[in-house]
BAVEX-236985 format. One record per residue (C-alpha): x, y, z; residue in three letters; residue number from 1. Coordinates in nm, 2 decimals, m for minus. Each point is the difference from the previous one (the first is absolute). Last residue first. Layout:
REC       X       Y       Z  code  pos
REC       X       Y       Z   ala  NUM
...
This chain:
REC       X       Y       Z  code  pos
REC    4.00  m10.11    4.52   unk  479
REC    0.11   m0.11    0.34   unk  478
REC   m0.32    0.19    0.16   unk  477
REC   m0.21   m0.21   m0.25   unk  476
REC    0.21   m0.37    0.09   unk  475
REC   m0.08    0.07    0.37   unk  474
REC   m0.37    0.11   m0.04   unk  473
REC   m0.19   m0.22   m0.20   unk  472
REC   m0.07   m0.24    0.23   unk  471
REC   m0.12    0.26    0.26   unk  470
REC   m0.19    0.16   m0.28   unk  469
REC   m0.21   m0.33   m0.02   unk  468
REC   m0.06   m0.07    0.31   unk  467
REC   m0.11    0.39    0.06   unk  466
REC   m0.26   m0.12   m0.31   unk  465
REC   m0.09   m0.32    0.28   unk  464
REC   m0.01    0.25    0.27   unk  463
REC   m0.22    0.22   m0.18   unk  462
REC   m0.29   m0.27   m0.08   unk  461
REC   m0.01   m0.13    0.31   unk  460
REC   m0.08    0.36    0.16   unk  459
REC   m0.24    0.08   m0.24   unk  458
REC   m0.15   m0.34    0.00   unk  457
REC    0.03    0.01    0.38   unk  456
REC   m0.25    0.41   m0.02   unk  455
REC   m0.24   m0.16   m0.24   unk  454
REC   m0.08   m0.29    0.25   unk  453
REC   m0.01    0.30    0.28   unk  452
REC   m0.26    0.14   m0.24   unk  451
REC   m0.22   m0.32   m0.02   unk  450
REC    0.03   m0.10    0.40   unk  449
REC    0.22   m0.25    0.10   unk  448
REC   m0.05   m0.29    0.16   unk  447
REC    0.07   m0.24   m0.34   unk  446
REC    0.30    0.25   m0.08   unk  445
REC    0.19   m0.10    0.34   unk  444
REC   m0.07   m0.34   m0.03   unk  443
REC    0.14    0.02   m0.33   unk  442
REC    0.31    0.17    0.22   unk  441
REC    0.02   m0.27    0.20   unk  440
REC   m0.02   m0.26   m0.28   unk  439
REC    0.26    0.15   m0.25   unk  438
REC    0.25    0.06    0.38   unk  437
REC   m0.06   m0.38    0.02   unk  436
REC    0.10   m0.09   m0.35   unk  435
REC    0.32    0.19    0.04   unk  434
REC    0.07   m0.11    0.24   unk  433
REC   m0.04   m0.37   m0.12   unk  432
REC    0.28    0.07   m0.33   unk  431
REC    0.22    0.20    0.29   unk  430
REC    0.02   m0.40    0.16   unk  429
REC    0.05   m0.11   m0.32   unk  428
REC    0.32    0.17   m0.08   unk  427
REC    0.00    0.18   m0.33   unk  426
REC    0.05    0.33    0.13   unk  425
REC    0.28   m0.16    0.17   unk  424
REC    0.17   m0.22   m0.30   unk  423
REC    0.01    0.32   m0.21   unk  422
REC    0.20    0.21    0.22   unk  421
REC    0.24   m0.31    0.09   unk  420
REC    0.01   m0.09   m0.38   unk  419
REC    0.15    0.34   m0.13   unk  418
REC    0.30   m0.08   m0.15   unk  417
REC   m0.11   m0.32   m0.11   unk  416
REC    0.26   m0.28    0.13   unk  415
REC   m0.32   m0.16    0.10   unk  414
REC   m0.20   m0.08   m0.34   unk  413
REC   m0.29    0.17   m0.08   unk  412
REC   m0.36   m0.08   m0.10   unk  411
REC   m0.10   m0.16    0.27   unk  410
REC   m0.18    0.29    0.22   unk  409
REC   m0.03    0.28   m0.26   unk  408
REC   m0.34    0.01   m0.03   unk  407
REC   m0.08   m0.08    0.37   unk  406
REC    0.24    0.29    0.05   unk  405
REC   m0.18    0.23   m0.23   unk  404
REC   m0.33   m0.11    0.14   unk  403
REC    0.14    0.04    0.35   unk  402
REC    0.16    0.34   m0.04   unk  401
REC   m0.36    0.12   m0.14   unk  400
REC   m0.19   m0.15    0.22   unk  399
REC    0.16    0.16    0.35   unk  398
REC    0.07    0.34   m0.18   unk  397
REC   m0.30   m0.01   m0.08   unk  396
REC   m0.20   m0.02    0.29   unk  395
REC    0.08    0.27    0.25   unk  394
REC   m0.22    0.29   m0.16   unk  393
REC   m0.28   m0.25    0.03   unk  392
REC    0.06   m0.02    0.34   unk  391
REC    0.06    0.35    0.09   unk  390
REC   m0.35    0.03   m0.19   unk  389
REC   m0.17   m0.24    0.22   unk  388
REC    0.16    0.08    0.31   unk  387
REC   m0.10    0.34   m0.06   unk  386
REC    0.18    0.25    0.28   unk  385
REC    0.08    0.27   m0.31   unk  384
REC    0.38   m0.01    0.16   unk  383
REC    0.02   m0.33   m0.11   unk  382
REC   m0.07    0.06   m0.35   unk  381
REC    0.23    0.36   m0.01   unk  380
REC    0.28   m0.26    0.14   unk  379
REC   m0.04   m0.18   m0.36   unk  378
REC   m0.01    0.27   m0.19   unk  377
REC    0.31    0.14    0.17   unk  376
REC    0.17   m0.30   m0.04   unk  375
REC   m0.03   m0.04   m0.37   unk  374
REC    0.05    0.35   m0.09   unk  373
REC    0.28    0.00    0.23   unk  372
REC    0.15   m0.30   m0.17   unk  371
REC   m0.04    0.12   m0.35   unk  370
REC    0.12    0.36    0.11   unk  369
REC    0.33   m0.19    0.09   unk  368
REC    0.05   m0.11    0.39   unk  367
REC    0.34    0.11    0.15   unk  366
REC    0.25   m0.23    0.07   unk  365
REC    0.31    0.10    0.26   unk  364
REC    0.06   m0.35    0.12   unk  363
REC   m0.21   m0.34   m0.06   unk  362
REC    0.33   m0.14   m0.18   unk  361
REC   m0.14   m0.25   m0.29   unk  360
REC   m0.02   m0.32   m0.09   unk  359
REC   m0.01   m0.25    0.32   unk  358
REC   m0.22    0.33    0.17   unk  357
REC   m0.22   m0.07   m0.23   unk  356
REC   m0.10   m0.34    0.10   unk  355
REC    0.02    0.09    0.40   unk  354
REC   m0.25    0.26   m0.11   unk  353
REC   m0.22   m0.24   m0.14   unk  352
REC    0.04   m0.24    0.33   unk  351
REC   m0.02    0.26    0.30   unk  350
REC   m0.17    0.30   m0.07   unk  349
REC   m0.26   m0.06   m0.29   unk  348
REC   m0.08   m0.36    0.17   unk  347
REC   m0.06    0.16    0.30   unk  346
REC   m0.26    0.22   m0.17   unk  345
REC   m0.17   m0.33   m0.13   unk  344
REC   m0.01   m0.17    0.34   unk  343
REC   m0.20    0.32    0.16   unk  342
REC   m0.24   m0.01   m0.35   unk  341
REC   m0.07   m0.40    0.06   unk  340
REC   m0.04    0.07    0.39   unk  339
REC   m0.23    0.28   m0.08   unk  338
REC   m0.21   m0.20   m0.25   unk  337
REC   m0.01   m0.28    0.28   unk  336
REC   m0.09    0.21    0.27   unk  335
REC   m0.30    0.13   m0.20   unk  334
REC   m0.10    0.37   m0.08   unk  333
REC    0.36    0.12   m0.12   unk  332
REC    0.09    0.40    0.07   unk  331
REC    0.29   m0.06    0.18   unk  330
REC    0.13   m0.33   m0.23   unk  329
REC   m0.10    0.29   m0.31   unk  328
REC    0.25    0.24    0.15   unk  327
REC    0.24   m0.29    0.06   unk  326
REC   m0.06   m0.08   m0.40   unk  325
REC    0.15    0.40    0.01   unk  324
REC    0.26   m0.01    0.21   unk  323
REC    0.19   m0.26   m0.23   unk  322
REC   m0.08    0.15   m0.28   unk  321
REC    0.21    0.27    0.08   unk  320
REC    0.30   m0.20    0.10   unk  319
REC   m0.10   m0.21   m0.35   unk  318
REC    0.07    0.31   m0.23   unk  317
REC    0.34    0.08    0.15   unk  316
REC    0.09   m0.36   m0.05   unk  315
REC   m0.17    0.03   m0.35   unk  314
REC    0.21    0.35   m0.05   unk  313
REC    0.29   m0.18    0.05   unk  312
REC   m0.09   m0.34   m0.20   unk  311
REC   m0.07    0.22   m0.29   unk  310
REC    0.37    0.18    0.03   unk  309
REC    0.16   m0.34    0.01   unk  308
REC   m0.24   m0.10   m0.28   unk  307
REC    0.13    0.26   m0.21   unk  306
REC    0.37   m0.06    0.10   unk  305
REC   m0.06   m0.34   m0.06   unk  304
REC   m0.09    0.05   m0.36   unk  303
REC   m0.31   m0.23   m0.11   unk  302
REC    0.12   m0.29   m0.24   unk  301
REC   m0.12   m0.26    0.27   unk  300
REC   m0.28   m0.10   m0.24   unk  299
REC   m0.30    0.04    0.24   unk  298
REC    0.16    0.33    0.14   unk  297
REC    0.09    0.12   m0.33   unk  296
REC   m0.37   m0.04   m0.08   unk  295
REC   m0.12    0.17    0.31   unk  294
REC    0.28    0.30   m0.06   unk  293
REC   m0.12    0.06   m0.36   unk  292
REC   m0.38    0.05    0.06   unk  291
REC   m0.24   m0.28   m0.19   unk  290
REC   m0.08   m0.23    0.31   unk  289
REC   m0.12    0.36    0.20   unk  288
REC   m0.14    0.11   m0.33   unk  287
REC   m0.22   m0.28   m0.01   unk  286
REC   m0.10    0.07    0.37   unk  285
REC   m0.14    0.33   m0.06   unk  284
REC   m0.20   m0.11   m0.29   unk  283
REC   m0.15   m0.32    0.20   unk  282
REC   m0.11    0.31    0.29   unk  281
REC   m0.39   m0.12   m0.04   unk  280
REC    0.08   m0.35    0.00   unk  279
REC    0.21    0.02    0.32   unk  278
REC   m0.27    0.20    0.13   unk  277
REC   m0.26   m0.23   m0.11   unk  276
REC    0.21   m0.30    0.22   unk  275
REC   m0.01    0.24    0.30   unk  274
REC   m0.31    0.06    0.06   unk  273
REC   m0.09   m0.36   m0.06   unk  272
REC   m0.21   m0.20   m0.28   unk  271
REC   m0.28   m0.20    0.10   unk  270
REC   m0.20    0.31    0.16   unk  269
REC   m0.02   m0.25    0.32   unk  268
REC   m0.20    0.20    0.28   unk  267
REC    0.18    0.01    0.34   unk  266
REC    0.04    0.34    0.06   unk  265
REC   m0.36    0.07   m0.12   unk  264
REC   m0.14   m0.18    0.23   unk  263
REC   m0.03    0.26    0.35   unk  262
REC   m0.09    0.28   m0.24   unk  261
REC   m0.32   m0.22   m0.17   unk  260
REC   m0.28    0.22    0.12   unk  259
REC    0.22    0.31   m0.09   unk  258
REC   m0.31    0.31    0.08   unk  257
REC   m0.19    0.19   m0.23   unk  256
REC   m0.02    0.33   m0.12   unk  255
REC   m0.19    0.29    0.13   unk  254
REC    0.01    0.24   m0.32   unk  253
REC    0.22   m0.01   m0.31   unk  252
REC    0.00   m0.33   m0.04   unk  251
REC    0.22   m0.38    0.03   unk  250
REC    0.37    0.13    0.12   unk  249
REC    0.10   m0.32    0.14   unk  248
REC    0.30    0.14    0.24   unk  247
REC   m0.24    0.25    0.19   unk  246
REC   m0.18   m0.35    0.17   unk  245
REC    0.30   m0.11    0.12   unk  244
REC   m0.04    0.13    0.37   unk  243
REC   m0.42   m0.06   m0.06   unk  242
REC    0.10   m0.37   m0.06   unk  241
REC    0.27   m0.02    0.27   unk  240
REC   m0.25    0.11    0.26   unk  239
REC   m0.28   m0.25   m0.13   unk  238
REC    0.24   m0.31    0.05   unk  237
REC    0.09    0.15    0.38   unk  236
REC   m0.36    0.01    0.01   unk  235
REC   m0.11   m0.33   m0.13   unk  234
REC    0.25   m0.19    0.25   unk  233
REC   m0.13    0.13    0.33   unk  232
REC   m0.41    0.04   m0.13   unk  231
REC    0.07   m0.35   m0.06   unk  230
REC    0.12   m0.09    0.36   unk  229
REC   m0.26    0.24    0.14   unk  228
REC   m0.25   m0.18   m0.21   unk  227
REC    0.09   m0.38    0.07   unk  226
REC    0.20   m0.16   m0.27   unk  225
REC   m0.12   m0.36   m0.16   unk  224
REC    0.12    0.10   m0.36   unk  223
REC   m0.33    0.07   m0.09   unk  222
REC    0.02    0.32    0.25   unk  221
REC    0.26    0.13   m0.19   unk  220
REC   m0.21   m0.03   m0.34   unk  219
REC   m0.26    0.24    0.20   unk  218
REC    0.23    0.21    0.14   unk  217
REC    0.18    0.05   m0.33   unk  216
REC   m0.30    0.08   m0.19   unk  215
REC   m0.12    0.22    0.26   unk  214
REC    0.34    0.19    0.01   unk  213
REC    0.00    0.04   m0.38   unk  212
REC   m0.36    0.18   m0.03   unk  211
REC    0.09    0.20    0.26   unk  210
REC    0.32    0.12   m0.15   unk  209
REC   m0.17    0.00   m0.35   unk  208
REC    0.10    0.33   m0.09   unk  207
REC    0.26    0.15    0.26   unk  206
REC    0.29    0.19   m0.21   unk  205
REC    0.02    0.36    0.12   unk  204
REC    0.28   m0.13    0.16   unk  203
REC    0.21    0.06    0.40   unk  202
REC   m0.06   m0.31    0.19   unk  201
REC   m0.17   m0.01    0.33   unk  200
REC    0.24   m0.22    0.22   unk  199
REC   m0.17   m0.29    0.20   unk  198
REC   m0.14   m0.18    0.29   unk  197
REC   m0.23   m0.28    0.03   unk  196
REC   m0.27    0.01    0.28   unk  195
REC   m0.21   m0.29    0.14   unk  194
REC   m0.27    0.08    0.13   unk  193
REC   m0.29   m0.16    0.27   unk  192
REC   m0.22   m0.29    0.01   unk  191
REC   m0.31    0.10   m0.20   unk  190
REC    0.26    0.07   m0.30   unk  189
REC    0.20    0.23   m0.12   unk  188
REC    0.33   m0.05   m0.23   unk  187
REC    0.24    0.33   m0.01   unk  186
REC    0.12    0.24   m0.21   unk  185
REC    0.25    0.28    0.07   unk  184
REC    0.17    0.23   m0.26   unk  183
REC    0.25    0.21    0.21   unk  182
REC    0.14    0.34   m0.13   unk  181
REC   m0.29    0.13    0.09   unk  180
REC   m0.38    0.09   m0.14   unk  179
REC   m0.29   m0.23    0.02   unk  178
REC   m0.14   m0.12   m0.36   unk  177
REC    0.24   m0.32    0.03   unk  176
REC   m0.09   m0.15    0.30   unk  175
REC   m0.17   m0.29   m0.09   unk  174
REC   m0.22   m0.20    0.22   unk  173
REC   m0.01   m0.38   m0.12   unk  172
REC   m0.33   m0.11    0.19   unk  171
REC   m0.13   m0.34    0.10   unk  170
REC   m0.34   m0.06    0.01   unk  169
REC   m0.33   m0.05    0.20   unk  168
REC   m0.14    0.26   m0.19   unk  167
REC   m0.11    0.25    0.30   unk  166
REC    0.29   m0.08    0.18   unk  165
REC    0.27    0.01   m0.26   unk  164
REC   m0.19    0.31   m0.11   unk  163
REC    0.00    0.16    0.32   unk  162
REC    0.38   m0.10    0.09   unk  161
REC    0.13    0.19   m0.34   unk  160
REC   m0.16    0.31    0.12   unk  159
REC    0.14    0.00    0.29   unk  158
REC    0.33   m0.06   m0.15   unk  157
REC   m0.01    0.26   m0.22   unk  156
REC   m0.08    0.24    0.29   unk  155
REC    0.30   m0.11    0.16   unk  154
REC    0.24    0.03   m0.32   unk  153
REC   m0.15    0.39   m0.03   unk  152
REC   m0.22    0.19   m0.25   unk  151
REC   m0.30   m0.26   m0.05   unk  150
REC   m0.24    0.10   m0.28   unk  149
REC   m0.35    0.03    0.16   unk  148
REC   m0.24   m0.24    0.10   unk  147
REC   m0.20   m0.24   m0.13   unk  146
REC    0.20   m0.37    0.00   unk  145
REC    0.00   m0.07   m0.33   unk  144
REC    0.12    0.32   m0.13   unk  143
REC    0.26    0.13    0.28   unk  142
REC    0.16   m0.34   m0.12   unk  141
REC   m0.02    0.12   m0.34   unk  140
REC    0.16    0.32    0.08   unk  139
REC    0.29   m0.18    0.21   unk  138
REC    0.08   m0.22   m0.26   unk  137
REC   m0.20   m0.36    0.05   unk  136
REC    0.09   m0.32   m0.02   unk  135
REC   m0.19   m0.27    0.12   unk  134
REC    0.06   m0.39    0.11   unk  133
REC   m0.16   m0.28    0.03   unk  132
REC   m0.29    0.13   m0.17   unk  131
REC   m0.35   m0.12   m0.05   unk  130
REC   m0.10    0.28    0.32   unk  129
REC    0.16    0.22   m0.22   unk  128
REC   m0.27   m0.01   m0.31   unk  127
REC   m0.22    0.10    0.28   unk  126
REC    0.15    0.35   m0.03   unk  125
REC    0.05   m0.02   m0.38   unk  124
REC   m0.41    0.00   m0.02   unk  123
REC   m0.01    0.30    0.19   unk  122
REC    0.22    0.21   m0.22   unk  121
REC   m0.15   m0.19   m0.31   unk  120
REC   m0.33    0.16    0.10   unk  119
REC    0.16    0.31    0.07   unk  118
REC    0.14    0.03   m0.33   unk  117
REC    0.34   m0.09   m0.05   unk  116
REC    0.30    0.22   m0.14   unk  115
REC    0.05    0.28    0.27   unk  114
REC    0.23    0.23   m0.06   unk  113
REC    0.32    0.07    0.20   unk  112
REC    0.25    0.09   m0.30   unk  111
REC    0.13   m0.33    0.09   unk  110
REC   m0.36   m0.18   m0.06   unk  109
REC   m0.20   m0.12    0.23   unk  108
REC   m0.17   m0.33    0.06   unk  107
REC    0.21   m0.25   m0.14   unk  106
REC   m0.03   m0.27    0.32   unk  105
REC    0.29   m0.21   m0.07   unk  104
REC   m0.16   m0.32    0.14   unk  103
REC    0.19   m0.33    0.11   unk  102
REC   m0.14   m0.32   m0.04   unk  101
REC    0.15   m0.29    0.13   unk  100
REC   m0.16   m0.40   m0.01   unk   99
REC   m0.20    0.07   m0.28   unk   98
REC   m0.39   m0.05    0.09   unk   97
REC   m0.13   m0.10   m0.35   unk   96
REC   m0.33    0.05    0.02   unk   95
REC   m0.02    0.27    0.26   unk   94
REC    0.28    0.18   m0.17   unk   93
REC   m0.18   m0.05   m0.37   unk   92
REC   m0.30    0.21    0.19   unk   91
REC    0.22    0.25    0.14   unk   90
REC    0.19    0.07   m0.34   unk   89
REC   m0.37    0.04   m0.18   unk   88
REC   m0.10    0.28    0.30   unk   87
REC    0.29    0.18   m0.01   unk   86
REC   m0.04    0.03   m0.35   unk   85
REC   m0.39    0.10   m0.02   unk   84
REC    0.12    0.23    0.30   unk   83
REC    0.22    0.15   m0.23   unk   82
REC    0.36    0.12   m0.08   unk   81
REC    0.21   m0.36    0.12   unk   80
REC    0.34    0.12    0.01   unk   79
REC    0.22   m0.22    0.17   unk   78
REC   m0.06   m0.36    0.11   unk   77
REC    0.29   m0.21    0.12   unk   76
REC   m0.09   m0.41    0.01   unk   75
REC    0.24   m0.27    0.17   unk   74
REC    0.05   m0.41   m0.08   unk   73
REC   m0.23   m0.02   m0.29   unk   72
REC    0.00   m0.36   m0.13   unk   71
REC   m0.11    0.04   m0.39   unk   70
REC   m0.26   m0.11   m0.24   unk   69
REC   m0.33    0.10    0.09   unk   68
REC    0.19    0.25    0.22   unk   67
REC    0.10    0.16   m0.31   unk   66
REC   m0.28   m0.01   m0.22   unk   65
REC   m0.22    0.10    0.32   unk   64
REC    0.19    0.33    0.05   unk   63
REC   m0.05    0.08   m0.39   unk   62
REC   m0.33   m0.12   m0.07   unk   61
REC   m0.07    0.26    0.35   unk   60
REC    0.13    0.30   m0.17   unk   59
REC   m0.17   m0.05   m0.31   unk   58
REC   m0.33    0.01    0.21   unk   57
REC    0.10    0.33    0.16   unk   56
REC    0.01    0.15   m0.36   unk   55
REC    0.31    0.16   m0.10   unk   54
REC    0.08    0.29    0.17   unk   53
REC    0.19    0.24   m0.29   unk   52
REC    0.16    0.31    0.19   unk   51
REC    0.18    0.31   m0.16   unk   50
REC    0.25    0.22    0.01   unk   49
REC    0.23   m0.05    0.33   unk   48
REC    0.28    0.21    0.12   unk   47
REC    0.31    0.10   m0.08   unk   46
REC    0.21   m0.32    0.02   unk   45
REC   m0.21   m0.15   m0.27   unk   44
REC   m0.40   m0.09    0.01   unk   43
REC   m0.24   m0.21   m0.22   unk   42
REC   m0.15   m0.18    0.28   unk   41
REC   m0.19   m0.34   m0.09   unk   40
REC   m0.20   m0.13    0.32   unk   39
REC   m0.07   m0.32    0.17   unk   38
REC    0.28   m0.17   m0.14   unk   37
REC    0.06   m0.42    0.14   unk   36
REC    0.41    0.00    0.06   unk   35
REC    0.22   m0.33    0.01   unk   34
REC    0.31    0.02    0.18   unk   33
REC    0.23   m0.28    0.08   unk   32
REC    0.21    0.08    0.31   unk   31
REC    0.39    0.04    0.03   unk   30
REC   m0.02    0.30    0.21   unk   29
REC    0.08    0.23   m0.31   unk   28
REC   m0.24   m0.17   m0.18   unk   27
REC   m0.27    0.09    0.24   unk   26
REC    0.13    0.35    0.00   unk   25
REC   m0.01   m0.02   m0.43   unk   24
REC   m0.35   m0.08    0.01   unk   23
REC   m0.16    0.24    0.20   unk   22
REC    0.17    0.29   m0.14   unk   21
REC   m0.11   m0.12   m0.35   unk   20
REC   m0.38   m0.09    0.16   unk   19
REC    0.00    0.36    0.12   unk   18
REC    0.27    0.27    0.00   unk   17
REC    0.33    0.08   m0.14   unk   16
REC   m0.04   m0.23   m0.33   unk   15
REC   m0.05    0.28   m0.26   unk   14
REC   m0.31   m0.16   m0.08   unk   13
REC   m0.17    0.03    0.37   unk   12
REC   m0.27   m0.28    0.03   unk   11
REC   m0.26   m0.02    0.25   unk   10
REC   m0.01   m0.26    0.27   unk    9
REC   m0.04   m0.34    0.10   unk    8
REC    0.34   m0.16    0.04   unk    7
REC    0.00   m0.41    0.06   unk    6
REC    0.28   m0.15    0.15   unk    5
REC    0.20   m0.34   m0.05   unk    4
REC    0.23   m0.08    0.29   unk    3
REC    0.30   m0.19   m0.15   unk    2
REC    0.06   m0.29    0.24   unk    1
C-alpha cells in the first residue's frame, strides 16, 4: 500500500521548509503527499518577509475536501500561527480521527524567537494530547513543557518524559541544538527511551530539517514501522540529506537540505552520461575516422613500420593502463564493478599484450610524448581518488576501439594485413565490455554531484582528444 498523508503547514516558496519540505520527504519514502496551507510565508534562505493566514474557515474547506474524498493513512502538522488555527485543526481531528498524527510544534524560530502568542502556546499543548507522536527541538520542547532550555542529553530527556507524560504521547527528542560531535535523537514515551546515535554533520545548510524528519516519521509510520524502528531508518536518511545538502546550492543564507539524495542515483534522464558525451566529443571522433593511419589501417595500405612503431607504444600504453582500471577495481563500490575492473586489467596484461608481442619486440621502447601525455593524464585521474572521474577518464578508449572495430568487423577479407588487430577490437566479447564499463561509469555520473559531473566530462573529454593524438602519432613522427 502507498500511505497517503496529509501536511498541514505553512508554505516556504523556495521549497526548504513547509508544505514543499513536507512533501518531497513523504515522496522520498514512497508516500502520497497531499498538503492543506495554514499560512503563506514569503521567505528565502535569509529569513522570512511576510505572513498571509488565510481565514481559519478556508483552512477547514481544505482539510474536509480532502478527507471528504480520500483515505488518510497518517497526518504531520507544522506550523499552525494561532489559537484560531489550532483550534480549526483540532476540531477536523476530532471528526476525522486519522489513524497517525504527528505534530511539528513550530514554536520558535532559529534565531530563538518566539512565533505564537500565548494563547496559541497553550492551545499547541493540548494539540499533543491528539498526537501520536511530537517533535520538538530542544527550545520548543523547553516551550511546552515550562522550563528552561535544556543544556545537556539528560536534561533533554527529562524534559522529553514530562511531556510524553503530561500529553499521553510519544516524543521524538532531538538532539541537534546540543553541542558534540554526536547528534543524538531518541523516541520517548511513558515506557522508557530508545536512543539513536549519530554524527553531527559539518553545514550551514539545515532549513527544513525538522520539517523533513516529521514528514518522514509520519509516512514511516504508514508503512507499519514502530517509532524507534522509524526514527532508525529516517535518521540515517536525514544524515545523508544534510551531507549533500552543500551540493544543491539553493540561497545565500541557510539553505536547504537533498530530500531526494538516496534517489537520485537511480533516476532515468532517458539518455546516459555517457551516450551525451559521445555526442558531445562527435568532432573528436570524426577526425579519429578521418586521420591517415586509421584509414590505412581499415584499407591495409598503412606502412608496417608505422604500425610496428604504433603497436610499441600501444603495448607500452596498455602496461599503464593496465594499473590504472586496477586503480578503479581498488576504488570500486560493488564486488561486481571491482571484479569487472580486476578482469579488465588482466586482460591489458595477459591477452592484448600477448597480441603485440606477435608483432613487435617489447625491448628497449620508450613511450613518445603522445603516450605520456596519455598515461600521465590518465594516472593524474586515479591519483585524484574519484572513482567517478577515473571512470570517466577510462571510457573511451573502451568505446571508441569498439565502435571502430564493430565498424570494421566484416568488412575485410582474411589475408588482410592487419585482420588479427582488427578482428579483436571487433570481438564481441570486448563489444559487451565495453557496454558494461558505459553503464558503470553512467552509474557513476547518476551519483555524482554537479561539479564532479563537470570534472568526468573533462576527463572523458581529454582522453578521447589523447585518442586522437595517439592515432596520429606514428605516421606524424615519420613525417
Amino acid at each position: 500500500m502507498i500511505p497517503r498523508v496529509l501536511s498541514i503547514a505553512g508554505t516556504d516558496p523556495t521549497g526548504g521548509a513547509g508544505i514543499q519540505a513536507d512533501l518531497s520527504a513523504i515522496a522520498a519514502f514512497g508516500g502520497y503527499g497531499m498538503a492543506a496551507v495554514t499560512a503563506l510565508v514569503a521567505q528565502n534562505t535569509l529569513g522570512v518577509r511576510e505572513v498571509h493566514v488565510p481565514p481559519p474557515g478556508f483552512l477547514d474547506a481544505q482539510l474536509r475536501a480532502v478527507s471528504d474524498d480520500v483515505v488518510i493513512d497518517a497526518v504531520k502538522i507544522g506550523m499552525l500561527g494561532s489559537a484560531d488555527v489550532v483550534a480549526t485543526v483540532d476540531a477536523w481531528l476530532s471528526a476525522v480521527r486519522p489513524p497517525l498524527v504527528v505534530l511539528d510544534p513550530v514554536m520558535v524560530a532559529t534565531s530563538g524567537d518566539r512565533l505564537l502568542e500565548g494563547d496559541a502556546e497553550a492551545a499547541v499543548r493540548e494539540l499533543c494530547r491528539r498526537a501520536d507522536l511530537v517533535t520538538p527541538n530542544l527550545p520548543e520542547l523547553a516551550v511546552l513543557v515550562g522550563e528552561p532550555l535544556a543544556r545537556t542529553w539528560d536534561a533533554a530527556v527529562a524534559q522529553a518524559r514530562t511531556l510524553a507524560t503530561r500529553a499521553d504521547t510519544t516524543v521524538l527528542l532531538k538532539g541537534g541544538h546540543l553541542d558534540g560531535e554526536q547528534s543524538p535523537d531518541a523516541i520517548v514515551d511513558t515506557l522508557g527511551v530508545h536512543p539513536v546515535t549519530g554524527p553531527r554533520v559539518a553545514t550551514r545548510h539545515t532549513h527544513g530539517t525538522g520539517c523533513s524528519l516529521s514528514s518522514a516519521m509520519a509516512t514511516l509510520a504508514a508503512h507499519g514501522l514502530s517509532w524507534p524502528d522509524a526514527l532508525v531508518r529516517a535518521k540515517r536518511w536525514l544524515t545523508g540529506a544534510l551531507e549533500h545538502a552543500d551540493e544543491l546550492h539553493v540561497g545565500r543564507g541557510n539553505g536547504p537540505i537533498d530530500r531526494l539524495h538516496e534517489l537520485r542515483p537511480h533516476i532515468d534522464l532517458g539518455r546516459s552520461w555517457s551516450a551525451q558525451r559521445w555526442d558531445a566529443t562527435a568532432s573528436t571522433r570524426a577526425d579519429v575516422d578521418a586521420c591517415a593511419f586509421v584509414r590505412g589501417l581499415a584499407s591495409g595500405n598503412l606502412d608496417r613500420d608505422a604500425f610496428t612503431w604504433y603497436l610499441g607504444q600501444d603495448l607500452l600504453y596498455l602496461r599503464e593502463y593496465a594499473r590504472v582500471l586496477a586503480r578503479a577495481a581498488a576504488l570500486a563500490p560493488t564486488v561486481d564493478e571491482q571484479r569487472f575492473w580486476a578482469a579488465a586489467s588482466v586482460s591489458c596484461l595477459e591477452e592484448e599484450a600477448a597480441l603485440h608481442q606477435s608483432h613487435v619486440d617489447p625491448g628497449n621502447l620508450e613511450p613518445a610524448a603522445s603516450t605520456l601525455d596519455y598515461t600521465e593524464h590518465l594516472h593524474a585521474a586515479s591519483a585524484a581518488g574519484s572513482y567517478a572521474v577515473l571512470v570517466a577518464a577510462i571510457l573511451p578508449c573502451f568505446v571508441l576501439y569498439t565502435d571502430i572495430g564493430v565498424r570494421w568487423r566484416g568488412t575485410f577479407e582474411a589475408d588482410h594485413p592487419y585482420a588479427d588487430w582488427l578482428t579483436a577490437y571487433g570481438d564481441e566479447r570486448f563489444e559487451a565490455s565495453s557496454a558494461t564499463a558505459a553503464r558503470i561509469t553512467d552509474a557513476a555520473a547518476r551519483a555524482a554531484t554537479p561539479d564532479v559531473r563537470a570534472a568526468m566530462a573533462a576527463a572523458y573529454d581529454r582522453s578521447m582528444a589523447l585518442e586522437l593524438a595517439f592515432f596520429d602519432a606514428p605516421l606524424r613522427q615519420r613525417s
